[in-house]
Backbone as JSON Lines, residues from 0, in Angstrom:
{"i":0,"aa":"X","n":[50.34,-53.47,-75.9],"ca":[49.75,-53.24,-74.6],"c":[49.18,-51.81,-74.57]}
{"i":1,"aa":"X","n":[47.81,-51.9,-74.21],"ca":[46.99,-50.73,-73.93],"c":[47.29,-49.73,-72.58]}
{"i":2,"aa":"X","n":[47.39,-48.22,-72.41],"ca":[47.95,-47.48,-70.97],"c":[46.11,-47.64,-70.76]}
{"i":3,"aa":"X","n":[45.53,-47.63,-69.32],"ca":[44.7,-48.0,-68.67],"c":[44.54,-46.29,-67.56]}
{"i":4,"aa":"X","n":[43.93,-45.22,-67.85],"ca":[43.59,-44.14,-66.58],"c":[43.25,-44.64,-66.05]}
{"i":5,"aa":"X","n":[43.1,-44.92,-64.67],"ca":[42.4,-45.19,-63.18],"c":[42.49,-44.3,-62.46]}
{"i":6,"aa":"X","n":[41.13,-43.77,-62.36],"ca":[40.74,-42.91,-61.04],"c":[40.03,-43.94,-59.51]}
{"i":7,"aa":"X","n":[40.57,-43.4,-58.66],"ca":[40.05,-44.34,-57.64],"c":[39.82,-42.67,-56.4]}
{"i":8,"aa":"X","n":[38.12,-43.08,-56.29],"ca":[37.37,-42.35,-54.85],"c":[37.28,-43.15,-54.2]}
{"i":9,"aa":"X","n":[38.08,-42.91,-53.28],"ca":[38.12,-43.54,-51.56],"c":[38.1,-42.3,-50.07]}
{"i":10,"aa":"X","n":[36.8,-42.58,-49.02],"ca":[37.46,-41.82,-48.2],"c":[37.65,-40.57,-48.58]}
{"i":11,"aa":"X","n":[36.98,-39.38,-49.13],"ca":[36.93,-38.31,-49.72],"c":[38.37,-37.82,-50.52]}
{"i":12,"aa":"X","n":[38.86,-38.96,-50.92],"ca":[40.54,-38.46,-51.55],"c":[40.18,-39.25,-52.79]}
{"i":13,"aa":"X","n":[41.11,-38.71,-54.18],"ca":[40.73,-39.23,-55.32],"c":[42.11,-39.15,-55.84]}
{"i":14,"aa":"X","n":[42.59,-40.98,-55.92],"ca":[43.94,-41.17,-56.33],"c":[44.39,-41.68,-57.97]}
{"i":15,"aa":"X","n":[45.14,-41.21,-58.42],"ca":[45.29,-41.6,-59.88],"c":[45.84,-42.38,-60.74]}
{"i":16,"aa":"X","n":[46.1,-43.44,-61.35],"ca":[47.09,-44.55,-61.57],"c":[47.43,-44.89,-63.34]}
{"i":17,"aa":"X","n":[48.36,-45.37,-64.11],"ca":[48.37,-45.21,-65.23],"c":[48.91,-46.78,-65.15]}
{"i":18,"aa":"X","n":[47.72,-47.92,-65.53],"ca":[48.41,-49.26,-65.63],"c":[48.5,-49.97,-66.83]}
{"i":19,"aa":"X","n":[49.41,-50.62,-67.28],"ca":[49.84,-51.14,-68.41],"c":[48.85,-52.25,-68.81]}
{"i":20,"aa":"X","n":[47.78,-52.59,-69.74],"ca":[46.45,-53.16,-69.4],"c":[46.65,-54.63,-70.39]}
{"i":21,"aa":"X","n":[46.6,-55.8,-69.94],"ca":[47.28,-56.79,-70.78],"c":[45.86,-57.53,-71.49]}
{"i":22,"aa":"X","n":[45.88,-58.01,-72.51],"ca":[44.54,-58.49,-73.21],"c":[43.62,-59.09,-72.18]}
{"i":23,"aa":"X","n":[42.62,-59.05,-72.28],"ca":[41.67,-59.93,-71.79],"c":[41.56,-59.94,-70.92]}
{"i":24,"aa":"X","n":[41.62,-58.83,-70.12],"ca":[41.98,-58.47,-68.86],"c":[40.33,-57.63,-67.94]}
{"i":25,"aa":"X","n":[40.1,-58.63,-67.09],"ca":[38.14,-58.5,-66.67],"c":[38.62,-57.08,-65.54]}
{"i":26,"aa":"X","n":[37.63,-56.48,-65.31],"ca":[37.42,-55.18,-64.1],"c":[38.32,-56.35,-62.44]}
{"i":27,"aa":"X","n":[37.8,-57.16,-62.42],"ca":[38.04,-58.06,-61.45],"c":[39.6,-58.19,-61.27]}
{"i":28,"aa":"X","n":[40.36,-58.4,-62.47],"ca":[41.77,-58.47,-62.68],"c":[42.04,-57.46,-62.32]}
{"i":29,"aa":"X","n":[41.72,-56.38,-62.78],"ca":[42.43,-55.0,-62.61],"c":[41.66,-54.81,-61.25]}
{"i":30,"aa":"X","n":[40.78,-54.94,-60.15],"ca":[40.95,-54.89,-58.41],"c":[42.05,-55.45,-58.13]}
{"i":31,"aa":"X","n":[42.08,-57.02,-58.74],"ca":[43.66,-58.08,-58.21],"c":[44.95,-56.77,-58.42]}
{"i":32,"aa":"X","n":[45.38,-56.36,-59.38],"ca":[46.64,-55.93,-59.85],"c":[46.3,-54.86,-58.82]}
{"i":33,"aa":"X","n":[45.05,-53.93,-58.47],"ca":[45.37,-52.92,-57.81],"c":[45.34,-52.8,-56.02]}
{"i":34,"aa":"X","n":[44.9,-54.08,-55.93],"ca":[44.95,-55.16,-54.58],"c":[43.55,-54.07,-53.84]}
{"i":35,"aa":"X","n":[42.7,-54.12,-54.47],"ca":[41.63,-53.65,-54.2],"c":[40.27,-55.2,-53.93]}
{"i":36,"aa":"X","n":[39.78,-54.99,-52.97],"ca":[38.67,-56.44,-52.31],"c":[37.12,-55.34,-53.55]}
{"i":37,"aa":"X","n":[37.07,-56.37,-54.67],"ca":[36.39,-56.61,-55.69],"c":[34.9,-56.08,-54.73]}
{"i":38,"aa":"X","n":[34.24,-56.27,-53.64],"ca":[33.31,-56.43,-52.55],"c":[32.95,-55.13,-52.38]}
{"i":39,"aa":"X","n":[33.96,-54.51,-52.8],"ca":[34.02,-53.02,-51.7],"c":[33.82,-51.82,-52.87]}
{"i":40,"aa":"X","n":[34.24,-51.94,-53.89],"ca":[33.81,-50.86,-55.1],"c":[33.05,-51.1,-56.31]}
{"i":41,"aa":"X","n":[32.85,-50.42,-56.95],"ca":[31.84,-50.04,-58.62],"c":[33.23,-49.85,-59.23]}
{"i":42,"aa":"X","n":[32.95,-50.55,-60.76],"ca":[33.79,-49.6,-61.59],"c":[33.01,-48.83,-62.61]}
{"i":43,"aa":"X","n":[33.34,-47.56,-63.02],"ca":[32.44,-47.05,-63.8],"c":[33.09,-46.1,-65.14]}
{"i":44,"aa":"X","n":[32.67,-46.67,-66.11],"ca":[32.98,-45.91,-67.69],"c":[31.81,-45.13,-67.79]}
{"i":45,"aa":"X","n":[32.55,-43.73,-67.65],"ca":[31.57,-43.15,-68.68],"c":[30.3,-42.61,-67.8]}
{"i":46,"aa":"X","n":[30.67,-42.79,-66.3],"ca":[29.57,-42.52,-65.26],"c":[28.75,-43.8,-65.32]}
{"i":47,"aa":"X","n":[28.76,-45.23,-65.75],"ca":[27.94,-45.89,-65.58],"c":[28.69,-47.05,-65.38]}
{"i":48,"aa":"X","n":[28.05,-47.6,-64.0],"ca":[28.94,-49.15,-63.51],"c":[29.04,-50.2,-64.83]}
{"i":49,"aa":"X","n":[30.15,-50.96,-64.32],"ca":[30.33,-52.45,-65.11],"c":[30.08,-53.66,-64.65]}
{"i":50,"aa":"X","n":[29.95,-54.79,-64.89],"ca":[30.06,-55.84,-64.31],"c":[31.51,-56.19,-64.73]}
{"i":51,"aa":"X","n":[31.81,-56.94,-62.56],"ca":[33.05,-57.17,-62.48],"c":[33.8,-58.34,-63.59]}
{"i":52,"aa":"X","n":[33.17,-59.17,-64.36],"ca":[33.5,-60.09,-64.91],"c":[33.85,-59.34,-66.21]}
{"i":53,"aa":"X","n":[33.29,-58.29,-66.75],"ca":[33.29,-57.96,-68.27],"c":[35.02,-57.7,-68.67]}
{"i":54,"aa":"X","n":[35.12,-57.45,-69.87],"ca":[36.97,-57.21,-70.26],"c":[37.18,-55.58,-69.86]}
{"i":55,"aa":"X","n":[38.02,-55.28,-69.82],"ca":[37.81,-54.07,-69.71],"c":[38.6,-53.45,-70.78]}
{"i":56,"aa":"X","n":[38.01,-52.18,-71.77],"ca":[37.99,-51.65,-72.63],"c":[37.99,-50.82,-73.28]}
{"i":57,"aa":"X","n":[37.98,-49.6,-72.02],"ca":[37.56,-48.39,-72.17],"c":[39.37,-48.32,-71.52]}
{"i":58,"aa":"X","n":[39.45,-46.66,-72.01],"ca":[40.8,-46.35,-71.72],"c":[40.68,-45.43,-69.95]}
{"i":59,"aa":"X","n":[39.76,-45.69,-69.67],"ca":[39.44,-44.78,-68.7],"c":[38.41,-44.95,-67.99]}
{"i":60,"aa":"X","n":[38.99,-45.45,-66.59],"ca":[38.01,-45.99,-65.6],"c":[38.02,-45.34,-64.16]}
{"i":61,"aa":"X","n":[37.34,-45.08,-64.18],"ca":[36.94,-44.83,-62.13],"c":[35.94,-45.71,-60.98]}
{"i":62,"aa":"X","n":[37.03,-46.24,-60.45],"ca":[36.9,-46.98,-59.1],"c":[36.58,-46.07,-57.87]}
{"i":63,"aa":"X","n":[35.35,-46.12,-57.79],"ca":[34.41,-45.4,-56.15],"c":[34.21,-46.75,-55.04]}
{"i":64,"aa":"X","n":[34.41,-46.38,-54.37],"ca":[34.7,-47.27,-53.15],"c":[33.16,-47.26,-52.42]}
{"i":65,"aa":"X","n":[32.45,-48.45,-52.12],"ca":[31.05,-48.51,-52.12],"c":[31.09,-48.42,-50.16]}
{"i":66,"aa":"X","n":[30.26,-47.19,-49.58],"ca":[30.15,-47.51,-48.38],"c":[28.78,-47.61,-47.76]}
{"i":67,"aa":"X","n":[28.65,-48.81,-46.89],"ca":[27.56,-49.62,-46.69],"c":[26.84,-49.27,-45.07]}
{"i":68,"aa":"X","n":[26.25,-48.81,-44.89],"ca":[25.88,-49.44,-43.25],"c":[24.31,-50.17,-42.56]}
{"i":69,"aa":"X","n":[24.39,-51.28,-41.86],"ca":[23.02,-51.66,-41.92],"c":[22.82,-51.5,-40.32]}
């Protein structure tokens, strides 16, 4: 089992998490485990978004919280 950095920007606060990352495991899984609504953020390696479906692979990810108004 791979350790997983997660940075998460929400709300001008930036929280930090170290999750135990199990194979085959999509960006989408890791919102579920972090009970984050998939709707509402980007994940981004490396400064550049992912698609929510892809595995995730990188040891080090940051979750920005997407805010919308119409």
């Amino acid at each position: 089992m791979t350790v997983l950095n997660v940075r998460i920007r929400a709300d001008g606060r930036v929280s930090e998490r170290r999750i135990d990352l199990a194979r085959d495991l999509t960006y989408e899984g890791l919102f579920e485990i972090l009970n984050i609504n998939p709707e509402t953020v980007v994940a981004l390696v490396e400064g550049h978004p992912v698609p929510n479906d892809e595995q995730v692979k990188a040891d080090d990810v940051e979750i920005v919280r997407i805010v919308s108004s119409g």
